[in-house]
C-alpha positions as CSV (number, residue, x, y, z in Angstrom):
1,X,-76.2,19.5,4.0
2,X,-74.0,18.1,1.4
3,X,-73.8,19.9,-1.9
4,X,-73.5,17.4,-3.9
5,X,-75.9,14.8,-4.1
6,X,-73.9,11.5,-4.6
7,X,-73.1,9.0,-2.7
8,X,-70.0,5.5,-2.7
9,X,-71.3,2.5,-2.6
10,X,-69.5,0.0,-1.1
11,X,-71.0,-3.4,-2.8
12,X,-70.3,-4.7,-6.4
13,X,-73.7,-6.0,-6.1
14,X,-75.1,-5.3,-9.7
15,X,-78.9,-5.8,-7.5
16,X,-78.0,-3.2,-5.5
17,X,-76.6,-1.0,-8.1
18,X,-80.1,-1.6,-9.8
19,X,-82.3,-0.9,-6.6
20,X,-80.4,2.8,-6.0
21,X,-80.9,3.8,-9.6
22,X,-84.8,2.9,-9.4
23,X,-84.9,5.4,-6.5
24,X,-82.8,8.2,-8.3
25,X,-79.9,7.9,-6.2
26,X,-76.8,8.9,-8.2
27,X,-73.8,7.0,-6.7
28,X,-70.0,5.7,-7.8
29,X,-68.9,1.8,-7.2
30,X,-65.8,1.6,-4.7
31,X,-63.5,-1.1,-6.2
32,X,-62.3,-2.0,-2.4
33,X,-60.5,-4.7,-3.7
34,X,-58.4,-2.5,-5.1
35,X,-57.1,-0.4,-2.6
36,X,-53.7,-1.6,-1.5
37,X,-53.1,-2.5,2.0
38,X,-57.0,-2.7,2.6
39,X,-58.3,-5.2,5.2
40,X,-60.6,-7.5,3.9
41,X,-63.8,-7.8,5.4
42,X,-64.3,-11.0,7.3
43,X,-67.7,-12.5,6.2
44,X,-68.0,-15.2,8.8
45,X,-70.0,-15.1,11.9
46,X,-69.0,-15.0,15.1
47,X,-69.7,-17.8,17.7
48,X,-73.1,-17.5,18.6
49,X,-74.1,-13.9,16.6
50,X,-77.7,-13.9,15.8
51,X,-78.3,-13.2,12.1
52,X,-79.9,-10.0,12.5
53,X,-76.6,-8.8,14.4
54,X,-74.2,-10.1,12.1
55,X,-76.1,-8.3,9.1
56,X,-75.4,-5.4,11.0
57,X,-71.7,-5.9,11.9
58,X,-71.1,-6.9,8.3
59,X,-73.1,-3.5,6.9
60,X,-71.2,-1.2,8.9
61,X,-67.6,-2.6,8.7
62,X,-68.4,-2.5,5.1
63,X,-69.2,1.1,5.5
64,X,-66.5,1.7,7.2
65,X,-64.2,0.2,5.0
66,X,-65.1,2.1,2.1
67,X,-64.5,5.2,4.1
68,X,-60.9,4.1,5.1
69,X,-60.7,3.5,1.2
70,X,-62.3,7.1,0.4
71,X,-59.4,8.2,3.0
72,X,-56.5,6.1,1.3
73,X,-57.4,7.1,-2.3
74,X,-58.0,10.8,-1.2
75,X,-61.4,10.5,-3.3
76,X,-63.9,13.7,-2.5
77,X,-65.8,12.7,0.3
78,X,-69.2,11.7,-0.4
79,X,-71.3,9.2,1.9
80,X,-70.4,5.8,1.8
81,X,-73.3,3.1,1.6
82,X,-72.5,-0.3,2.7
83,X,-74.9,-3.2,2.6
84,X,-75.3,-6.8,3.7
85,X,-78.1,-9.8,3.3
86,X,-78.3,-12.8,5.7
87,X,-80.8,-15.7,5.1
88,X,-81.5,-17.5,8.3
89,X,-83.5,-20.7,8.8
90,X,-84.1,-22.6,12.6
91,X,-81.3,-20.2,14.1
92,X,-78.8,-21.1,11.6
93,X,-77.4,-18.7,9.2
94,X,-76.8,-19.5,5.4
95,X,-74.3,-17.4,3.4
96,X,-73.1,-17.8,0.0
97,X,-72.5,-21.0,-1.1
98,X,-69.3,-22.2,-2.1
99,X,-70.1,-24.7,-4.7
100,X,-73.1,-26.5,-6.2
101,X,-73.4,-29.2,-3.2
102,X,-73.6,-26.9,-1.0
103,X,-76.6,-24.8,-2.6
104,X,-78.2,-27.7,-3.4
105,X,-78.3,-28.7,0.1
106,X,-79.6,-25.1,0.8
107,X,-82.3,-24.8,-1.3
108,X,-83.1,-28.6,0.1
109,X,-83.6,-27.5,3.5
110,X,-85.2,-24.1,2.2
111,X,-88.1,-26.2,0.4
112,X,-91.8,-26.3,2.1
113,X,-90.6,-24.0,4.4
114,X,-90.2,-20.5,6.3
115,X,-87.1,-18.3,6.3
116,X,-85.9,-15.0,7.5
117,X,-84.0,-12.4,5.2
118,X,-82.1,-10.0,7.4
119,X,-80.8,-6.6,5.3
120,X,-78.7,-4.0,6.9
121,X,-78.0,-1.2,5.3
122,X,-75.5,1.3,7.1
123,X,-74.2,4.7,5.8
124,X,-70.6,6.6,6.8
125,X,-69.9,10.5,5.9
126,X,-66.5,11.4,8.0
127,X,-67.0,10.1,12.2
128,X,-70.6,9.3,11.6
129,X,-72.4,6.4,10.8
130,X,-76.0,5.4,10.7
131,X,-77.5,2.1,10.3
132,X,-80.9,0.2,9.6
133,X,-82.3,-3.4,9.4
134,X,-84.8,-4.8,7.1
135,X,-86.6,-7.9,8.5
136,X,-88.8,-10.4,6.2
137,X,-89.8,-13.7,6.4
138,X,-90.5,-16.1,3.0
139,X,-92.4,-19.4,2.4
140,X,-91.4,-21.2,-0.4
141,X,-93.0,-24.0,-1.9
142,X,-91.8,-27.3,-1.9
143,X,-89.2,-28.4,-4.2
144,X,-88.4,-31.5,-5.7
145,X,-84.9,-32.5,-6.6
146,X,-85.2,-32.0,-10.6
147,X,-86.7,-28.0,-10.2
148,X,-83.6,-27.8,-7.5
149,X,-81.3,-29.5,-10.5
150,X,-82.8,-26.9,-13.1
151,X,-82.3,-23.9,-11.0
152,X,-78.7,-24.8,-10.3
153,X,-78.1,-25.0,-14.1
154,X,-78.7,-21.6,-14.5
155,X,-75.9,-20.1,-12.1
156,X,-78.2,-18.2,-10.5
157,X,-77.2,-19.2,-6.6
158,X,-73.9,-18.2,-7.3
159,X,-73.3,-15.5,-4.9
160,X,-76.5,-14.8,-3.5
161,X,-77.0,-15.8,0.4
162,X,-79.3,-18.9,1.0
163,X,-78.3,-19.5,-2.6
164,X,-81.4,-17.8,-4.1
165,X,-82.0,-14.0,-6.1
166,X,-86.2,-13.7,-5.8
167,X,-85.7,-11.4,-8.7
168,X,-84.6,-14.1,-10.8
169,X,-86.2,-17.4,-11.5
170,X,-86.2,-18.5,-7.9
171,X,-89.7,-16.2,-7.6
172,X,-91.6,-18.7,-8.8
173,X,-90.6,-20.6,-5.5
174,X,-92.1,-18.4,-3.4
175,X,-95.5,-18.5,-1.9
176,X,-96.0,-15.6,0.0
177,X,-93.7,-12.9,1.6
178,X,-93.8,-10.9,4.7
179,X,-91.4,-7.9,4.6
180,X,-89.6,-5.8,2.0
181,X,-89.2,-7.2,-1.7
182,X,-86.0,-5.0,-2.4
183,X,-84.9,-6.4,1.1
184,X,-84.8,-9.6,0.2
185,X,-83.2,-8.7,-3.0
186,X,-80.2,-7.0,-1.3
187,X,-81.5,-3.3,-0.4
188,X,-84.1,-2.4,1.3
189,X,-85.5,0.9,-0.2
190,X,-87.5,2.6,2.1
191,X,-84.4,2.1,4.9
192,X,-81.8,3.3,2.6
193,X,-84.0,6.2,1.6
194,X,-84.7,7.1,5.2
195,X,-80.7,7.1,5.8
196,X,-80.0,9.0,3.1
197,X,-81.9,12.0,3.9
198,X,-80.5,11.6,7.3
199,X,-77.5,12.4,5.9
200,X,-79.0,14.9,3.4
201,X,-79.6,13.8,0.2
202,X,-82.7,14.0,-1.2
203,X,-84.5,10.7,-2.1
Protein backbone atom coordinates (compact mmCIF):
# COMPACT_ATOMS: atom_id res chain seq x y z
CA UNK A 1 0.00 0.00 0.00
CA UNK A 2 1.25 3.36 -0.73
CA UNK A 3 1.14 5.94 1.98
CA UNK A 4 0.54 8.58 0.28
CA UNK A 5 -2.33 8.89 -1.79
CA UNK A 6 -1.30 10.84 -4.93
CA UNK A 7 -0.66 9.98 -8.09
CA UNK A 8 1.63 11.76 -11.76
CA UNK A 9 -0.24 12.22 -14.36
CA UNK A 10 1.23 11.96 -17.54
CA UNK A 11 -1.31 14.16 -19.93
CA UNK A 12 -1.60 18.04 -20.03
CA UNK A 13 -5.04 17.22 -20.86
CA UNK A 14 -6.99 19.97 -18.90
CA UNK A 15 -10.24 17.15 -19.54
CA UNK A 16 -8.45 14.80 -17.88
CA UNK A 17 -7.22 16.87 -15.15
CA UNK A 18 -11.00 17.70 -14.76
CA UNK A 19 -12.32 14.03 -14.78
CA UNK A 20 -9.63 12.84 -11.83
CA UNK A 21 -10.60 15.80 -9.65
CA UNK A 22 -14.48 14.89 -9.98
CA UNK A 23 -13.45 11.49 -8.59
CA UNK A 24 -11.26 12.84 -5.65
CA UNK A 25 -8.08 11.82 -7.04
CA UNK A 26 -5.28 14.11 -5.86
CA UNK A 27 -2.54 14.02 -8.53
CA UNK A 28 0.58 16.40 -9.92
CA UNK A 29 0.92 17.24 -13.87
CA UNK A 30 4.41 15.86 -15.34
CA UNK A 31 5.74 18.55 -17.68
CA UNK A 32 7.42 15.67 -19.91
CA UNK A 33 8.32 18.08 -22.29
CA UNK A 34 10.53 19.24 -20.01
CA UNK A 35 12.70 16.65 -19.06
CA UNK A 36 15.95 16.90 -21.04
CA UNK A 37 17.01 14.12 -23.08
CA UNK A 38 13.42 12.58 -22.98
CA UNK A 39 12.17 10.57 -25.95
CA UNK A 40 9.17 11.83 -27.29
CA UNK A 41 6.33 9.66 -27.65
CA UNK A 42 5.61 8.68 -31.23
CA UNK A 43 1.82 9.24 -31.78
CA UNK A 44 1.50 7.56 -35.13
CA UNK A 45 0.20 4.17 -35.79
CA UNK A 46 1.85 1.38 -36.86
CA UNK A 47 1.18 -0.38 -40.20
CA UNK A 48 -1.85 -2.14 -39.76
CA UNK A 49 -2.47 -1.66 -35.64
CA UNK A 50 -6.02 -1.83 -34.87
CA UNK A 51 -7.26 1.25 -32.92
CA UNK A 52 -8.03 -0.41 -29.88
CA UNK A 53 -4.20 -1.65 -29.75
CA UNK A 54 -2.71 1.40 -30.64
CA UNK A 55 -4.71 3.22 -27.66
CA UNK A 56 -3.01 0.82 -25.65
CA UNK A 57 0.52 1.05 -26.94
CA UNK A 58 0.19 4.81 -26.75
CA UNK A 59 -1.33 4.66 -22.83
CA UNK A 60 1.39 2.62 -21.63
CA UNK A 61 4.52 4.14 -23.38
CA UNK A 62 3.05 7.23 -21.99
CA UNK A 63 3.07 5.66 -18.67
CA UNK A 64 6.20 4.60 -19.02
CA UNK A 65 7.64 7.65 -20.04
CA UNK A 66 6.58 9.55 -17.17
CA UNK A 67 8.15 7.02 -15.01
CA UNK A 68 11.55 7.31 -16.86
CA UNK A 69 10.88 11.17 -16.11
CA UNK A 70 9.94 10.50 -12.36
CA UNK A 71 13.42 8.47 -12.58
CA UNK A 72 15.44 11.45 -14.28
CA UNK A 73 14.04 14.27 -12.07
CA UNK A 74 14.48 12.05 -8.91
CA UNK A 75 10.73 13.15 -8.03
CA UNK A 76 9.13 10.91 -5.00
CA UNK A 77 7.76 8.03 -6.57
CA UNK A 78 4.19 8.07 -6.82
CA UNK A 79 2.05 6.12 -9.59
CA UNK A 80 2.23 7.44 -12.85
CA UNK A 81 -1.19 7.61 -14.98
CA UNK A 82 -0.88 7.82 -18.62
CA UNK A 83 -3.85 8.09 -20.92
CA UNK A 84 -4.77 8.01 -24.65
CA UNK A 85 -8.10 8.44 -26.95
CA UNK A 86 -8.45 7.05 -30.48
CA UNK A 87 -11.57 7.79 -32.67
CA UNK A 88 -11.99 5.17 -35.26
CA UNK A 89 -14.48 5.06 -38.17
CA UNK A 90 -14.69 1.94 -41.09
CA UNK A 91 -11.21 0.58 -39.71
CA UNK A 92 -9.49 3.79 -40.10
CA UNK A 93 -8.13 5.71 -37.30
CA UNK A 94 -8.49 9.63 -36.81
CA UNK A 95 -6.11 11.52 -34.59
CA UNK A 96 -5.74 15.04 -33.97
CA UNK A 97 -6.09 17.18 -36.74
CA UNK A 98 -3.44 19.22 -37.98
CA UNK A 99 -5.29 22.12 -39.40
CA UNK A 100 -8.79 23.23 -40.12
CA UNK A 101 -9.04 21.14 -43.60
CA UNK A 102 -8.28 18.44 -42.11
CA UNK A 103 -11.10 18.57 -39.24
CA UNK A 104 -13.35 19.72 -41.49
CA UNK A 105 -13.00 16.69 -43.50
CA UNK A 106 -13.36 14.73 -40.22
CA UNK A 107 -16.25 15.88 -38.91
CA UNK A 108 -17.55 15.38 -42.76
CA UNK A 109 -17.11 11.83 -42.78
CA UNK A 110 -18.18 11.69 -39.01
CA UNK A 111 -21.74 13.21 -39.89
CA UNK A 112 -24.92 10.67 -40.15
CA UNK A 113 -22.87 8.19 -38.85
CA UNK A 114 -21.30 5.54 -36.24
CA UNK A 115 -17.88 5.79 -34.58
CA UNK A 116 -15.89 4.07 -32.10
CA UNK A 117 -13.96 5.95 -29.16
CA UNK A 118 -11.19 3.73 -27.90
CA UNK A 119 -9.64 5.06 -24.22
CA UNK A 120 -6.82 3.38 -22.60
CA UNK A 121 -5.84 4.22 -19.48
CA UNK A 122 -2.57 2.46 -18.08
CA UNK A 123 -0.81 3.08 -14.69
CA UNK A 124 3.17 2.53 -13.69
CA UNK A 125 4.53 2.46 -9.87
CA UNK A 126 8.36 1.17 -10.21
CA UNK A 127 8.45 -2.47 -12.65
CA UNK A 128 4.75 -2.60 -12.80
CA UNK A 129 2.28 -1.51 -15.00
CA UNK A 130 -1.39 -2.17 -15.40
CA UNK A 131 -3.69 -1.20 -18.16
CA UNK A 132 -7.44 -0.94 -19.27
CA UNK A 133 -9.56 -0.11 -22.32
CA UNK A 134 -12.76 1.79 -22.57
CA UNK A 135 -14.85 0.87 -25.71
CA UNK A 136 -17.89 3.17 -27.01
CA UNK A 137 -19.52 3.63 -29.97
CA UNK A 138 -21.36 7.30 -31.02
CA UNK A 139 -24.02 8.24 -33.64
CA UNK A 140 -23.99 11.67 -34.59
CA UNK A 141 -26.47 13.43 -36.50
CA UNK A 142 -26.03 14.67 -39.69
CA UNK A 143 -24.18 17.80 -40.35
CA UNK A 144 -24.36 20.25 -42.94
CA UNK A 145 -21.49 22.29 -44.02
CA UNK A 146 -22.49 25.73 -42.20
CA UNK A 147 -22.98 23.81 -38.40
CA UNK A 148 -19.36 22.08 -39.50
CA UNK A 149 -18.12 25.97 -40.39
CA UNK A 150 -19.63 27.21 -36.98
CA UNK A 151 -18.08 24.60 -34.87
CA UNK A 152 -14.64 25.10 -36.50
CA UNK A 153 -14.90 28.80 -35.47
CA UNK A 154 -14.79 28.05 -32.08
CA UNK A 155 -11.36 26.17 -31.81
CA UNK A 156 -12.88 23.59 -30.31
CA UNK A 157 -11.29 20.51 -32.61
CA UNK A 158 -8.06 21.71 -31.91
CA UNK A 159 -6.44 18.86 -30.27
CA UNK A 160 -9.05 16.55 -29.61
CA UNK A 161 -8.99 13.14 -31.69
CA UNK A 162 -11.70 12.82 -34.56
CA UNK A 163 -11.57 16.58 -34.11
CA UNK A 164 -14.48 16.71 -31.50
CA UNK A 165 -14.65 17.29 -27.28
CA UNK A 166 -18.54 15.85 -26.46
CA UNK A 167 -18.23 18.07 -23.50
CA UNK A 168 -18.16 21.00 -25.49
CA UNK A 169 -20.51 22.16 -28.15
CA UNK A 170 -19.97 19.17 -30.27
CA UNK A 171 -22.77 17.37 -27.77
CA UNK A 172 -25.42 18.66 -29.47
CA UNK A 173 -24.12 16.37 -32.50
CA UNK A 174 -24.76 13.45 -30.82
CA UNK A 175 -27.68 11.24 -30.96
CA UNK A 176 -27.12 8.47 -28.83
CA UNK A 177 -24.01 6.83 -27.17
CA UNK A 178 -23.04 3.39 -26.22
CA UNK A 179 -20.22 3.29 -23.69
CA UNK A 180 -18.58 5.55 -21.13
CA UNK A 181 -19.20 9.43 -21.35
CA UNK A 182 -15.86 10.28 -19.51
CA UNK A 183 -14.37 7.77 -22.11
CA UNK A 184 -15.10 9.51 -24.81
CA UNK A 185 -14.08 12.64 -23.14
CA UNK A 186 -10.49 11.36 -22.55
CA UNK A 187 -10.82 9.11 -19.13
CA UNK A 188 -12.76 6.61 -18.53
CA UNK A 189 -13.67 6.76 -14.74
CA UNK A 190 -14.76 3.63 -13.67
CA UNK A 191 -11.31 1.99 -15.45
CA UNK A 192 -9.09 4.45 -13.95
CA UNK A 193 -10.77 4.03 -10.61
CA UNK A 194 -10.48 0.19 -10.86
CA UNK A 195 -6.57 0.70 -11.59
CA UNK A 196 -6.08 2.85 -9.00
CA UNK A 197 -7.04 0.74 -6.24
CA UNK A 198 -5.12 -1.92 -7.82
CA UNK A 199 -2.33 -0.08 -7.03
CA UNK A 200 -3.74 1.18 -3.69
CA UNK A 201 -5.22 4.21 -3.60
CA UNK A 202 -8.41 4.72 -2.51
CA UNK A 203 -11.07 6.05 -5.13
Amino acid sequence: MLVDKRIYLASQSPRRRELLKQIGVAFDVLPLRAVPGRMDVVELPHAGEAAPDFAQRMAVEKAACGWRAVDARRLLRFPVLGADTVVEIDGDILGKPADRSEAEAMLERLSGREHHVFTAVAVQHEGRIEQRLSASRVRFAVLDAATIGRYLETGEQLGKAGAYGIQGRAGAFVEHIEGSYSGIMGLPLYDTAVLLRAFGLAV
